[in-house]
C-alpha positions as CSV (number, residue, x, y, z in Angstrom):
1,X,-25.9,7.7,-8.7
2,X,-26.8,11.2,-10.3
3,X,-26.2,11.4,-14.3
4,X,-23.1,12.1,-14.9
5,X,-22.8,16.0,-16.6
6,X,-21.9,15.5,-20.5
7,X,-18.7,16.4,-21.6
8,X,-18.7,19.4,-24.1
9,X,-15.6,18.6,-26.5
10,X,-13.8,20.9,-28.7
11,X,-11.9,19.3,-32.1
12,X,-9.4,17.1,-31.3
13,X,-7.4,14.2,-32.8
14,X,-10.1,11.7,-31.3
15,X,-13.6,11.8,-31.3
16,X,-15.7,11.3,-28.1
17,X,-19.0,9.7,-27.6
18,X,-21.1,11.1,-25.4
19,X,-24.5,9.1,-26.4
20,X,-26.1,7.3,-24.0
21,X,-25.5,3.9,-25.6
22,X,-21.8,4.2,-26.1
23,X,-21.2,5.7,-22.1
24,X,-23.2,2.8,-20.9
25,X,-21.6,0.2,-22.8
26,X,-18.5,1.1,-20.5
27,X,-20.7,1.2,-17.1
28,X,-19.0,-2.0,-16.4
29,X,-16.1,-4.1,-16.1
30,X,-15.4,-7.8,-14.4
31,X,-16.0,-6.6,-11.2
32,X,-19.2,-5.5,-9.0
33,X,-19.7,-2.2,-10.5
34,X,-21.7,-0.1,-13.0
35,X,-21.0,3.3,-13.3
36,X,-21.9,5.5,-16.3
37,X,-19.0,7.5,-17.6
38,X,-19.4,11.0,-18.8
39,X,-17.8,10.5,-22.6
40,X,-15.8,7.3,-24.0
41,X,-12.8,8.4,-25.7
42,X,-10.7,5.7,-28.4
43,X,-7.5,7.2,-29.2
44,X,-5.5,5.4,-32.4
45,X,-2.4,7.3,-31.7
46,X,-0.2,8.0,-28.9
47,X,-0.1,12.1,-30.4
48,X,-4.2,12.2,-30.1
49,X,-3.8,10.5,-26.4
50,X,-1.2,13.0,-25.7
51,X,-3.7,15.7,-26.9
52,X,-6.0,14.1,-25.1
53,X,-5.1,14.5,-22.2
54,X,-3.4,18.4,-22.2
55,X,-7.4,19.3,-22.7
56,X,-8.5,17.4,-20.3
57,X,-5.7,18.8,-17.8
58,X,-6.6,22.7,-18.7
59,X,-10.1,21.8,-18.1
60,X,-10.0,19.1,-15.3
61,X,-11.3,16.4,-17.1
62,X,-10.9,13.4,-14.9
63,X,-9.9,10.7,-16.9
64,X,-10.3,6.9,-16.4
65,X,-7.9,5.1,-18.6
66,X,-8.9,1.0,-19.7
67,X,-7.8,-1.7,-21.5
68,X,-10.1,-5.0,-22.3
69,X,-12.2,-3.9,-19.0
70,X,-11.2,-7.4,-17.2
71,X,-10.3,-5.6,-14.1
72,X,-11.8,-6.9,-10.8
73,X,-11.7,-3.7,-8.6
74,X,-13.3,-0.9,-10.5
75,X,-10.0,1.1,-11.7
76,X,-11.2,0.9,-15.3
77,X,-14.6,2.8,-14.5
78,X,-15.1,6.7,-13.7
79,X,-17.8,9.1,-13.3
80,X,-15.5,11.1,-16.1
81,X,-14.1,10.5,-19.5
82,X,-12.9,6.8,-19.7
83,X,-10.0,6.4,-22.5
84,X,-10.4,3.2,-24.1
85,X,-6.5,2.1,-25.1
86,X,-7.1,-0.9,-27.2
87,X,-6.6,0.5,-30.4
88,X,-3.5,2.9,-29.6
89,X,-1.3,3.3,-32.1
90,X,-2.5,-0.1,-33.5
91,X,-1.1,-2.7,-31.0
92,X,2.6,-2.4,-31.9
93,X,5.0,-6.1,-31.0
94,X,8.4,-6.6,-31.8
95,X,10.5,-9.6,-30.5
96,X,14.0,-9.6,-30.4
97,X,14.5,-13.2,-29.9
98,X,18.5,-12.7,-29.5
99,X,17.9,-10.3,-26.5
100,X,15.1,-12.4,-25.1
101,X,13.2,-8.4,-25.5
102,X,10.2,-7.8,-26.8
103,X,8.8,-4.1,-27.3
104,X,4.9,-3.8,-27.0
105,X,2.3,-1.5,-27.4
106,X,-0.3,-1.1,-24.1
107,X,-2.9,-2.7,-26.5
108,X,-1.1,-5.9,-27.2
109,X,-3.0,-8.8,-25.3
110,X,-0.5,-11.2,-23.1
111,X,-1.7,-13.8,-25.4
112,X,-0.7,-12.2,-28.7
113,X,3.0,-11.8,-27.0
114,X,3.3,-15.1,-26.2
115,X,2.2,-16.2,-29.6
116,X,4.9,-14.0,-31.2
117,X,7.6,-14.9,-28.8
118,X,6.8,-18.7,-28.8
119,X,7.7,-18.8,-32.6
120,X,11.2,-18.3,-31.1
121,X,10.9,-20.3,-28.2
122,X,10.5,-17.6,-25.8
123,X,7.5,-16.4,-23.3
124,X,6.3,-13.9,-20.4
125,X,6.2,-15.8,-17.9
126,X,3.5,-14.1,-16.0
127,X,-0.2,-15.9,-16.4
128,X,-3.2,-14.0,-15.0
129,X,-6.4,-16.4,-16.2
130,X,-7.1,-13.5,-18.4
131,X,-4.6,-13.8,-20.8
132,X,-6.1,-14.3,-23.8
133,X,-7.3,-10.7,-23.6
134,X,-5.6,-8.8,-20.9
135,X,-3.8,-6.5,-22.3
136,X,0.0,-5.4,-21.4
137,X,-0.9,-2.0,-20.5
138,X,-3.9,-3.2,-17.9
139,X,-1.0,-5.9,-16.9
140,X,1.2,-3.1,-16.1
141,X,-1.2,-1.3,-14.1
142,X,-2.4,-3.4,-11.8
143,X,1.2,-5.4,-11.9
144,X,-0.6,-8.8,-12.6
145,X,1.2,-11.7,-12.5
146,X,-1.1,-15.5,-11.9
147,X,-0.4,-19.0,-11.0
148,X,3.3,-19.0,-12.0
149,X,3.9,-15.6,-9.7
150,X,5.6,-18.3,-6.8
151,X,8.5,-19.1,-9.7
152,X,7.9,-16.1,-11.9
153,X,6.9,-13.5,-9.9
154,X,4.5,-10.8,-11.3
155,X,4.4,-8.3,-14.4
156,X,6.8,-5.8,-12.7
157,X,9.7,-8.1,-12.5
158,X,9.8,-8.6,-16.2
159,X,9.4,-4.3,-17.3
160,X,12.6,-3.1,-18.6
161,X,10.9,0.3,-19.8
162,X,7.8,1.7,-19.8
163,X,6.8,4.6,-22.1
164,X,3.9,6.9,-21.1
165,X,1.9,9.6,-21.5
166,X,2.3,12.2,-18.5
167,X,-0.6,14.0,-16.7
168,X,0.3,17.2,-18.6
169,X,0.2,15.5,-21.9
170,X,3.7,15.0,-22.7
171,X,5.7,11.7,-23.2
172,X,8.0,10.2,-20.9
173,X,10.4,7.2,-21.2
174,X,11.4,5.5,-17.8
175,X,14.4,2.4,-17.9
176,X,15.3,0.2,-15.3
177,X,18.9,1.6,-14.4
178,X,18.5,4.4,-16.5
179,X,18.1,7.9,-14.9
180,X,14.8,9.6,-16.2
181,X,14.9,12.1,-18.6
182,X,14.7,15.6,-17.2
183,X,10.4,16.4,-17.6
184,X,8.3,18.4,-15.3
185,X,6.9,15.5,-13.9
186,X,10.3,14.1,-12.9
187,X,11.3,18.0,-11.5
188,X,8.4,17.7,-9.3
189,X,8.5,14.3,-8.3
190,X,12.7,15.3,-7.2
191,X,11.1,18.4,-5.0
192,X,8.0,17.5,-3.8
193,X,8.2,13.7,-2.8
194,X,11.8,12.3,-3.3
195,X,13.1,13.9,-0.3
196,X,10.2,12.8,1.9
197,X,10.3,9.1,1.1
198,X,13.8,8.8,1.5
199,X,13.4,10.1,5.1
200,X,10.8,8.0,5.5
201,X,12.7,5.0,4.3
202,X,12.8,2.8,7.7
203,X,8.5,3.4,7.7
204,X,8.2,2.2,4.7
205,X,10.3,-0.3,4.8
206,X,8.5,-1.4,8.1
207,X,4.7,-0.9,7.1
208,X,4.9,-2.9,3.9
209,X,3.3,-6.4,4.1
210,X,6.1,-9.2,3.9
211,X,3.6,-11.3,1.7
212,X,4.9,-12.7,-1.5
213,X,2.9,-10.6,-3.6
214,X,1.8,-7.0,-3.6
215,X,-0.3,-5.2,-5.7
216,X,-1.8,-2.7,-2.8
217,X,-0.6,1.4,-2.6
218,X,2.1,2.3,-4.4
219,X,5.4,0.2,-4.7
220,X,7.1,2.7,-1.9
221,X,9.2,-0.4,-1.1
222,X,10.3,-1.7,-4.7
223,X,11.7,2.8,-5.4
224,X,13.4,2.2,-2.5
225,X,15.2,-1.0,-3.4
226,X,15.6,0.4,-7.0
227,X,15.5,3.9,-7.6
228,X,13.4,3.2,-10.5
229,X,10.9,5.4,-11.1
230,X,9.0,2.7,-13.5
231,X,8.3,0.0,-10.3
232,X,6.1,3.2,-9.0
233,X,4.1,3.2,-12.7
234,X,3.6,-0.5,-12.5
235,X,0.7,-1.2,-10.3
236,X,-0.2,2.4,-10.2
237,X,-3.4,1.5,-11.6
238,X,-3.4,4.4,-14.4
239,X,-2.8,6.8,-11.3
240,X,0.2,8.5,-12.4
241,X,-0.2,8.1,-16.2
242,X,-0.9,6.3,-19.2
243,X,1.1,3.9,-20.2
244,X,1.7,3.6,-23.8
245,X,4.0,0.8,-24.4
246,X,7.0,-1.8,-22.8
247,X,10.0,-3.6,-23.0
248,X,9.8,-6.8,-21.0
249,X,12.2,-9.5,-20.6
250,X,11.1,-13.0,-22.0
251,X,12.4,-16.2,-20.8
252,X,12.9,-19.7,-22.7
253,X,9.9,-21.7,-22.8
254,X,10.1,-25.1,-20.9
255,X,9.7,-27.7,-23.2
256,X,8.3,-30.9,-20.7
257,X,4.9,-30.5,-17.9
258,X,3.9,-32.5,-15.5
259,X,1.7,-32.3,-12.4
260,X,-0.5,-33.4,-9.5
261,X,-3.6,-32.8,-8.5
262,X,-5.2,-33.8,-5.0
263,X,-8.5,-34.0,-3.2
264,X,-7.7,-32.7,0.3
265,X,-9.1,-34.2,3.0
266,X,-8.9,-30.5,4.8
267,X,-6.9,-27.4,4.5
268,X,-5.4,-27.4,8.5
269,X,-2.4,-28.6,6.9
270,X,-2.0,-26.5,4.3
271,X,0.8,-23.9,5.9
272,X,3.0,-27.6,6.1
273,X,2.3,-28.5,2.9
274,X,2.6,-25.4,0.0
275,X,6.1,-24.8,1.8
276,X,7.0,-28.1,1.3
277,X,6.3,-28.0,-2.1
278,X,8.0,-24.6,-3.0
279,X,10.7,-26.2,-1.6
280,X,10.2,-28.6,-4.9
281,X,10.3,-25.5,-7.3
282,X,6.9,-25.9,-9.2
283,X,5.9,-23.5,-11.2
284,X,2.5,-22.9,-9.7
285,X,0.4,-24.7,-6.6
286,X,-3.4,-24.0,-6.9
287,X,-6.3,-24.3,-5.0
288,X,-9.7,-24.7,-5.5
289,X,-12.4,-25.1,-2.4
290,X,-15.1,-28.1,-2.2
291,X,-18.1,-25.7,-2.3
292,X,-16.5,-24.4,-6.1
293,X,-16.1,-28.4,-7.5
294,X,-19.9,-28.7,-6.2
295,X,-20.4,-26.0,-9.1
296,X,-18.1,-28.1,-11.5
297,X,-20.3,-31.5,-10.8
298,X,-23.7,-29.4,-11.0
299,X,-21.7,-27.9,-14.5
300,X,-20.9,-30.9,-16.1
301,X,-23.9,-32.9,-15.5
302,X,-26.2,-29.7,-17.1
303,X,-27.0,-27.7,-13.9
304,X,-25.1,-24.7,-13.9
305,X,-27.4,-22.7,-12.3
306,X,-27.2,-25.4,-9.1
307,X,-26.0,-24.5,-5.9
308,X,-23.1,-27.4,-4.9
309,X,-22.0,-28.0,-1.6
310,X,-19.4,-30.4,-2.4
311,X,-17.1,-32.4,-4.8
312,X,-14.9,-35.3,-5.8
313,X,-12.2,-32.9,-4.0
314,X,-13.4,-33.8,-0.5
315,X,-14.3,-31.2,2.0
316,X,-11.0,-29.7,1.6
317,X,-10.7,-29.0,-1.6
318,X,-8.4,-29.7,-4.3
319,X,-4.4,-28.4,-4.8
320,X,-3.0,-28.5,-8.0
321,X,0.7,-28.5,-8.7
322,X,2.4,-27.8,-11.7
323,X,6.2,-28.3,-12.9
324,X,8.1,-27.5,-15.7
325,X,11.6,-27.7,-17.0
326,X,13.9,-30.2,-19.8
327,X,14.8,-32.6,-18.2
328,X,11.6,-35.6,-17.9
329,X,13.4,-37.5,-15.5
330,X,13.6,-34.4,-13.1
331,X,10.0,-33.6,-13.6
332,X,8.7,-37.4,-13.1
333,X,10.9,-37.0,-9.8
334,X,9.5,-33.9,-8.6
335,X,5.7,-35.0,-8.8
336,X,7.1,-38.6,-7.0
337,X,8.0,-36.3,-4.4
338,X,5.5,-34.1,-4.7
339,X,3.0,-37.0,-4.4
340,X,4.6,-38.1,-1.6
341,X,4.5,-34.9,0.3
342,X,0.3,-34.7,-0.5
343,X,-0.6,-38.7,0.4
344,X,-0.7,-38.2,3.7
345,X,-3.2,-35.3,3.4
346,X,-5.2,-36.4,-0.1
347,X,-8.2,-38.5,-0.3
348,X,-7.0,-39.2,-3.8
349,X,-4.3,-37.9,-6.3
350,X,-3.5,-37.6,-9.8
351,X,-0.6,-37.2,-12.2
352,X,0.2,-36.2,-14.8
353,X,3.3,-36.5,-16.7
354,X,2.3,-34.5,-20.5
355,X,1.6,-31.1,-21.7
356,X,-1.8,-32.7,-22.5
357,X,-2.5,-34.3,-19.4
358,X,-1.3,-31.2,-17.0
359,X,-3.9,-29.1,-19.5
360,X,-6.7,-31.7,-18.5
361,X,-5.9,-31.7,-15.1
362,X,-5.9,-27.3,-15.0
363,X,-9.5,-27.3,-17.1
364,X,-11.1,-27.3,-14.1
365,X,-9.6,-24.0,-12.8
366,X,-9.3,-22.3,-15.7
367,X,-13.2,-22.4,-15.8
368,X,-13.4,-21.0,-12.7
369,X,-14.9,-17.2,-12.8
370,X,-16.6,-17.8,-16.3
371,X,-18.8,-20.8,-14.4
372,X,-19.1,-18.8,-11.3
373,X,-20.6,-16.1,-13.9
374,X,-23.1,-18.4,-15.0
375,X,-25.4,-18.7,-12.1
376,X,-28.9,-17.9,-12.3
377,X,-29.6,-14.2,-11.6
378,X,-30.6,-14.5,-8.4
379,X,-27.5,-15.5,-6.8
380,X,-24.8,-13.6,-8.5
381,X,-21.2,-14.2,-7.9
382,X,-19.7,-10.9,-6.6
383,X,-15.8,-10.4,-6.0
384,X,-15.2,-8.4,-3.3
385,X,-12.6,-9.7,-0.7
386,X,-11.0,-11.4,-3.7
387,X,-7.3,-11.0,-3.8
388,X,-5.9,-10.8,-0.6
389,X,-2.6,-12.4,-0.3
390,X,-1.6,-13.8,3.4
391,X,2.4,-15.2,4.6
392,X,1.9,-19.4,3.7
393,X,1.8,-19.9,7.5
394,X,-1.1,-18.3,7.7
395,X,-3.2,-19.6,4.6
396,X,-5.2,-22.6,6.7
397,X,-6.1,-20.1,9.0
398,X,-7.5,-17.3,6.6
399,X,-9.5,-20.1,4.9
400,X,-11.1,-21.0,8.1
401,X,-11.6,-17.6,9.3
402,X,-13.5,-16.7,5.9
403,X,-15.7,-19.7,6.1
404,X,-16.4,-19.0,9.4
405,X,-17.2,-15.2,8.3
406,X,-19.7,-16.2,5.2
407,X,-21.8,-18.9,8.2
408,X,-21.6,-16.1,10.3
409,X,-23.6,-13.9,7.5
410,X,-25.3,-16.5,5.8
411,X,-24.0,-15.7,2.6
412,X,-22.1,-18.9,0.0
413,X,-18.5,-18.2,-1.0
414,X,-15.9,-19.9,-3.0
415,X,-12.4,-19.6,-2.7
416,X,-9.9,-20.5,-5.1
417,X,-6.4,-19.1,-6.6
418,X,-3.0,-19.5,-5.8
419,X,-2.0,-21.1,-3.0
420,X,1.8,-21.1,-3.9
421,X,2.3,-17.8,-3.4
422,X,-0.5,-17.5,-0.3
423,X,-2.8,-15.4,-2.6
424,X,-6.4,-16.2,-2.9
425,X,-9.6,-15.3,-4.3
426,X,-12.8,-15.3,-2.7
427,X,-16.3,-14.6,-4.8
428,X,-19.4,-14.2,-2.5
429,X,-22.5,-15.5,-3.9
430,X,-25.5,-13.6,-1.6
431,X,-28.8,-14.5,-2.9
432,X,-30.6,-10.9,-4.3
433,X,-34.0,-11.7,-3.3
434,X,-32.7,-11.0,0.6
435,X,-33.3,-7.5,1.5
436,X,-30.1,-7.4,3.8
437,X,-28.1,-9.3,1.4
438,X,-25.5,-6.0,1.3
439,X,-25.4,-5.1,4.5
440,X,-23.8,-9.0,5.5
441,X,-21.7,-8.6,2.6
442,X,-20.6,-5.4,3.9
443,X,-19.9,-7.2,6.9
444,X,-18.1,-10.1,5.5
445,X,-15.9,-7.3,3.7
446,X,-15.2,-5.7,7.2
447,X,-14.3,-8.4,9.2
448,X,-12.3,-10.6,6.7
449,X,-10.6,-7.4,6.0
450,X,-9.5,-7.0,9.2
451,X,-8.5,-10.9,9.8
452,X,-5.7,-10.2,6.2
453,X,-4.3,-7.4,8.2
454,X,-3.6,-8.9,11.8
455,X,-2.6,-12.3,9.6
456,X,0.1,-9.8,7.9
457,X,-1.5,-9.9,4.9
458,X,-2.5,-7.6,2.3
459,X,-6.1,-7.0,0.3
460,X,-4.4,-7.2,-2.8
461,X,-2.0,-9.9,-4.1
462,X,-2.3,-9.4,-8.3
463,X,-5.5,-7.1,-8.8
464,X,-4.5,-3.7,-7.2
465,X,-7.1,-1.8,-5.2
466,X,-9.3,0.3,-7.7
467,X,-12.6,2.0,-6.3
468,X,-13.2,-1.6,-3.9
469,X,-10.1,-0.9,-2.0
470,X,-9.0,2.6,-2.0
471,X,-10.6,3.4,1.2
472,X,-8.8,0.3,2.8
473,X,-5.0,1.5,2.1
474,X,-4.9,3.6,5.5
475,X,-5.9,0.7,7.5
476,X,-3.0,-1.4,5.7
477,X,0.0,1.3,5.9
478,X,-1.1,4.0,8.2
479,X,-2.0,7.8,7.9
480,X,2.2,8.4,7.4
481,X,2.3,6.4,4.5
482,X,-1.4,7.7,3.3
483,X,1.0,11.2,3.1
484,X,3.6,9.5,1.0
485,X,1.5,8.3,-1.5
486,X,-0.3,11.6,-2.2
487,X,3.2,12.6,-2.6
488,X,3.7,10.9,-5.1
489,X,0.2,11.2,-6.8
490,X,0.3,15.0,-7.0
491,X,3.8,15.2,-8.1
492,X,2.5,12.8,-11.5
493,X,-0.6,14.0,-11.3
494,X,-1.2,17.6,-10.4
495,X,-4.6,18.1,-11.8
496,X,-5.7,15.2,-9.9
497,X,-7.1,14.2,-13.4
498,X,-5.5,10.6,-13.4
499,X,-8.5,7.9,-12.4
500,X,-9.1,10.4,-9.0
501,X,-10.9,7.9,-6.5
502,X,-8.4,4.8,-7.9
503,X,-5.8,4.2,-5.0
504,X,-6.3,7.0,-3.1
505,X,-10.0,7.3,-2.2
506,X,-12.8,10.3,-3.1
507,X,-13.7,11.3,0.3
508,X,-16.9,10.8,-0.5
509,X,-17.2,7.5,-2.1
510,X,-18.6,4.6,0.0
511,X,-16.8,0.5,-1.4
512,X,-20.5,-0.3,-2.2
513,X,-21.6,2.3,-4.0
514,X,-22.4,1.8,-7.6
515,X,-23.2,-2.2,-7.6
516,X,-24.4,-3.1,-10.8
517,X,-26.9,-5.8,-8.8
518,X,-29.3,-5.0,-6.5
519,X,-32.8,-2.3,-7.1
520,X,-30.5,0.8,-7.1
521,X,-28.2,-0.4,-9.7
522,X,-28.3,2.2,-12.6
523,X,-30.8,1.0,-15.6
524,X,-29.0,0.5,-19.1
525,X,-30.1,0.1,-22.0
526,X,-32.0,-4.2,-22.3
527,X,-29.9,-4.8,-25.2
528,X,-26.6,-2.8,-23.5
529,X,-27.0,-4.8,-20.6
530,X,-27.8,-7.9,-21.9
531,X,-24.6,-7.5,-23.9
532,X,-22.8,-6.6,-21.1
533,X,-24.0,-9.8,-19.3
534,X,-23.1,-12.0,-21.9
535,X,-19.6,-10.4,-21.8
536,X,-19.0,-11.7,-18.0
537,X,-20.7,-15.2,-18.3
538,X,-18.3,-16.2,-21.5
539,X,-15.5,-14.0,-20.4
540,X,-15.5,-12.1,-23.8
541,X,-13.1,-9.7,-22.7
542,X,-11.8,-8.9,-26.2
543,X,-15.2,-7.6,-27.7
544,X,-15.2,-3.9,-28.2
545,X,-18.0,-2.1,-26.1
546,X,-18.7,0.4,-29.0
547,X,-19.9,-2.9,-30.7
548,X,-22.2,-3.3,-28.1
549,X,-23.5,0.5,-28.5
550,X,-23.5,0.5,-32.5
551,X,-22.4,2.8,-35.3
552,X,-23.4,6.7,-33.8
């Protein structure tokens, strides 16, 4: 990649790093990719982000907004000026426990909500495994949502209100059921792209996957249903805007747990069984292949680095289920039924019938990516056909179909995730010392790729598409749609300043370029990278990067 040219920035109300060791502490986020900005930015206020970004307009100053940097897909990482919202306006929460509300700034982590609206007895229901340091604004951008998405659904269907900062610097509040205020960005959006995706309702309508979650393109579908301009924000991956804080709906936290957890004998059954279970309102169903508890045995008896083939689970795997509510006797009846819907298929189960027990029984997949991070360095765990989300029916046969695809290329893979909901991920784990290793994960991209779309799938279920995916959106909506959305981009957007290459793709960007493994990967600094590495195997989302790059 060629060195990035050095931003030359006039007084404003926040200072910008352009030393060496501060852009390459941000080279990197959870994903597969290293790319050195061209300044980091750290606004405190939403007046110096608004400031911000009018200078970078007038000048096109691409801009690559970014919360704790746990995003799998590359949208928090940018050739240009990456804005680093974790200390905006100093992380403002309010809870309104008597309107079940709660008002948050973008830097807020999920887990400093829920501690705040738990005092009252309340929550967001939404659970990416990040939450103890994903923060609301990344949630809202990529419209994350977790295990609970089957019962809950994701981020999107909790946002009363977002507040933002436009792409021509000025502030905008959207409200469900509200009309939007009357801004140049809403004038253009009602000229330039309203018109055209209302004609082009039955399209869209028809083109969108019918999986139970979404987080690919824009949220064409969700306007529709609507006419809320904020279901376009969310999930817009920093596209359209920054977001700067949110209103979102909180719900009464259940006070009993209980679960099961089973060692499959195979996943062929698996489009009879998750339905089966929905059908027993859990709150989330979870699975976790055999080849990924052959890490947790090598784990547990002191050989991370270990390549496992196999667990306890069985060669199928392992499917959690989880169930909340009240009521104990419900709960102790719905994992009796639930156990009885799993017997026929399980080499052995387990229940639990405790908040303490259902924690033990989850430990094992909330250590998933920090585990899978741990491996030595020559087989690295890459994530990179890791979020598509496929119709239940179709689950046993995507699983078989990716196997078949990483024997095919002779390259390990694990897949785990959410099985409720039919959304899985899948981490590759190619051994670097291969010269071809990318070309046959290339492949494995391309052809499992193409298996989601012909299953009626989608790539992306919680994680949106960033720079991994962009490229991918015309193969899932078509070249009509592709028109739609850049629509709606350059009515936000107009500078095409917003994180360009993030949804809809640079033309000249390849999905591999950039790795931060393999010999081309760009050198950093030993200690920046070190730091960097240290960050991903102990998923120490929460550290600032600056920390990593010192005092300037």
């Amino acid at each position: 990649m060629p060195e990035p040219k050095i931003l030359s920035v006039p007084d404003l109300a926040v200072s910008v790093r352009t030393d060496f060791p501060a852009r390459a502490a941000y080279a990197e986020g959870a994903g597969i990719f290293r790319i050195v900005p061209a300044g980091v930015a750290v606004p405190s206020t939403t007046h110096a982000l608004s400031e911000l970004v009018s200078w970078a307009a007038a000048n096109r100053i691409p801009l690559v907004p970014r919360g704790a940097g746990s995003g799998m897909v590359g949208g928090n990482l940018g050739a240009g000026l990456v804005v680093d919202l974790t200390a905006l306006d100093g992380a403002p929460l309010r809870v309104d426990a008597a309107a079940r509300l709660a008002r948050v700034g973008a830097a807020v982590s999920l887990r400093a909500l829920n501690e705040a609206a738990g005092r009252s007895g309340l929550r967001l229901p939404p659970d990416p495994s990040s939450a103890r340091f994903a923060t609301l604004g990344g949630m809202l951008s990529t419209n994350a949502s977790g295990p609970r998405s089957m019962r809950s659904g994701s981020v999107r269907d909790w946002v009363e209100s977002i507040e933002m900062i436009t792409a021509d610097g000025l502030p905008l509040m959207l409200r469900r059921g509200g009309p939007p205020p009357e801004t140049p960005t809403i004038a253009r959006f009602r000229r330039q792209a309203e018109p055209a995706l209302l004609q082009a309702r039955e399209a869209i309508r028809s083109r969108f996957p019918g999986t139970l979650k979404n987080s690919s393109g824009y949220a064409l579908d969700r306007w529709l249903t609507s006419g809320d301009l904020l279901d376009l924000v969310v999930g817009a991956e920093g596209t359209l805007g920054f977001i700067t804080a949110t209103e979102c709906r909180l719900e009464r936290t259940p006070s009993r747990y209980g679960g099961v957890r089973a060692a499959l004998r195979d996943t062929a059954a698996l489009g009879e069984i998750v339905p089966a279970l929905s059908g027993l309102l859990p709150s989330a169903v979870e699975y976790l292949d055999a080849t990924f508890l052959g890490f947790v045995e090598a784990g547990q008896s002191g050989e991370e680095g270990k390549t496992g083939e196999g667990g306890k689970g069985g060669e199928g795997g392992m499917l959690m289920v989880e169930f909340e509510g009240d009521d104990p006797l419900e709960i102790e009846a719905r994992i009796e039924a639930a156990r009885r819907i799993l017997a026929p298929h399980s080499e052995e189960i387990q229940v639990a019938i405790d908040r303490r027990a259902s924690e033990e029984l989850w430990s094992i997949r909330h250590a998933a990516s920090p585990m899978l991070a741990r491996l030595g360095e020559g087989r690295r765990s890459l994530q990179v056909i890791e979020d598509a989300c496929v119709p239940l029916a179709a689950m046993a046969g995507y699983i078989a179909a990716v196997r078949k695809a990483g024997e095919r290329h002779r390259i390990q893979l694990v897949i785990f995730g959410h099985a409720g909901s039919g959304n899985l991920h899948v981490n590759l784990l190619p051994d670097l010392a291969e010269r071809d290793w990318k070309q046959r994960v290339l492949a494995i991209f391309d052809e499992v790729t193409a298996v989601v779309l012909e299953l009626g799938g989608t790539p992306s279920g919680e994680h949106g598409d960033g720079r991994l995916r962009a490229h991918l959106l015309e193969r899932v909506y078509g070249p009509e749609l592709m028109v739609l959305f850049k629509l709606v981009k350059d009515a936000f957007d107009p500078a095409g300043i917003m994180n360009p290459g993030v949804k809809l793709p640079s033309p000249k960007a390849l999905p591999f370029d950039d790795l931060k493994v393999g010999s081309d990967a760009v050198s950093l600094p030993p200690s920046i990278e070190a730091g960097l590495r240290d960050i991903e195997r102990s998923a120490g989302y929460s550290l600032s990067r600056l920390d990593l790059a010192g005092v300037q």
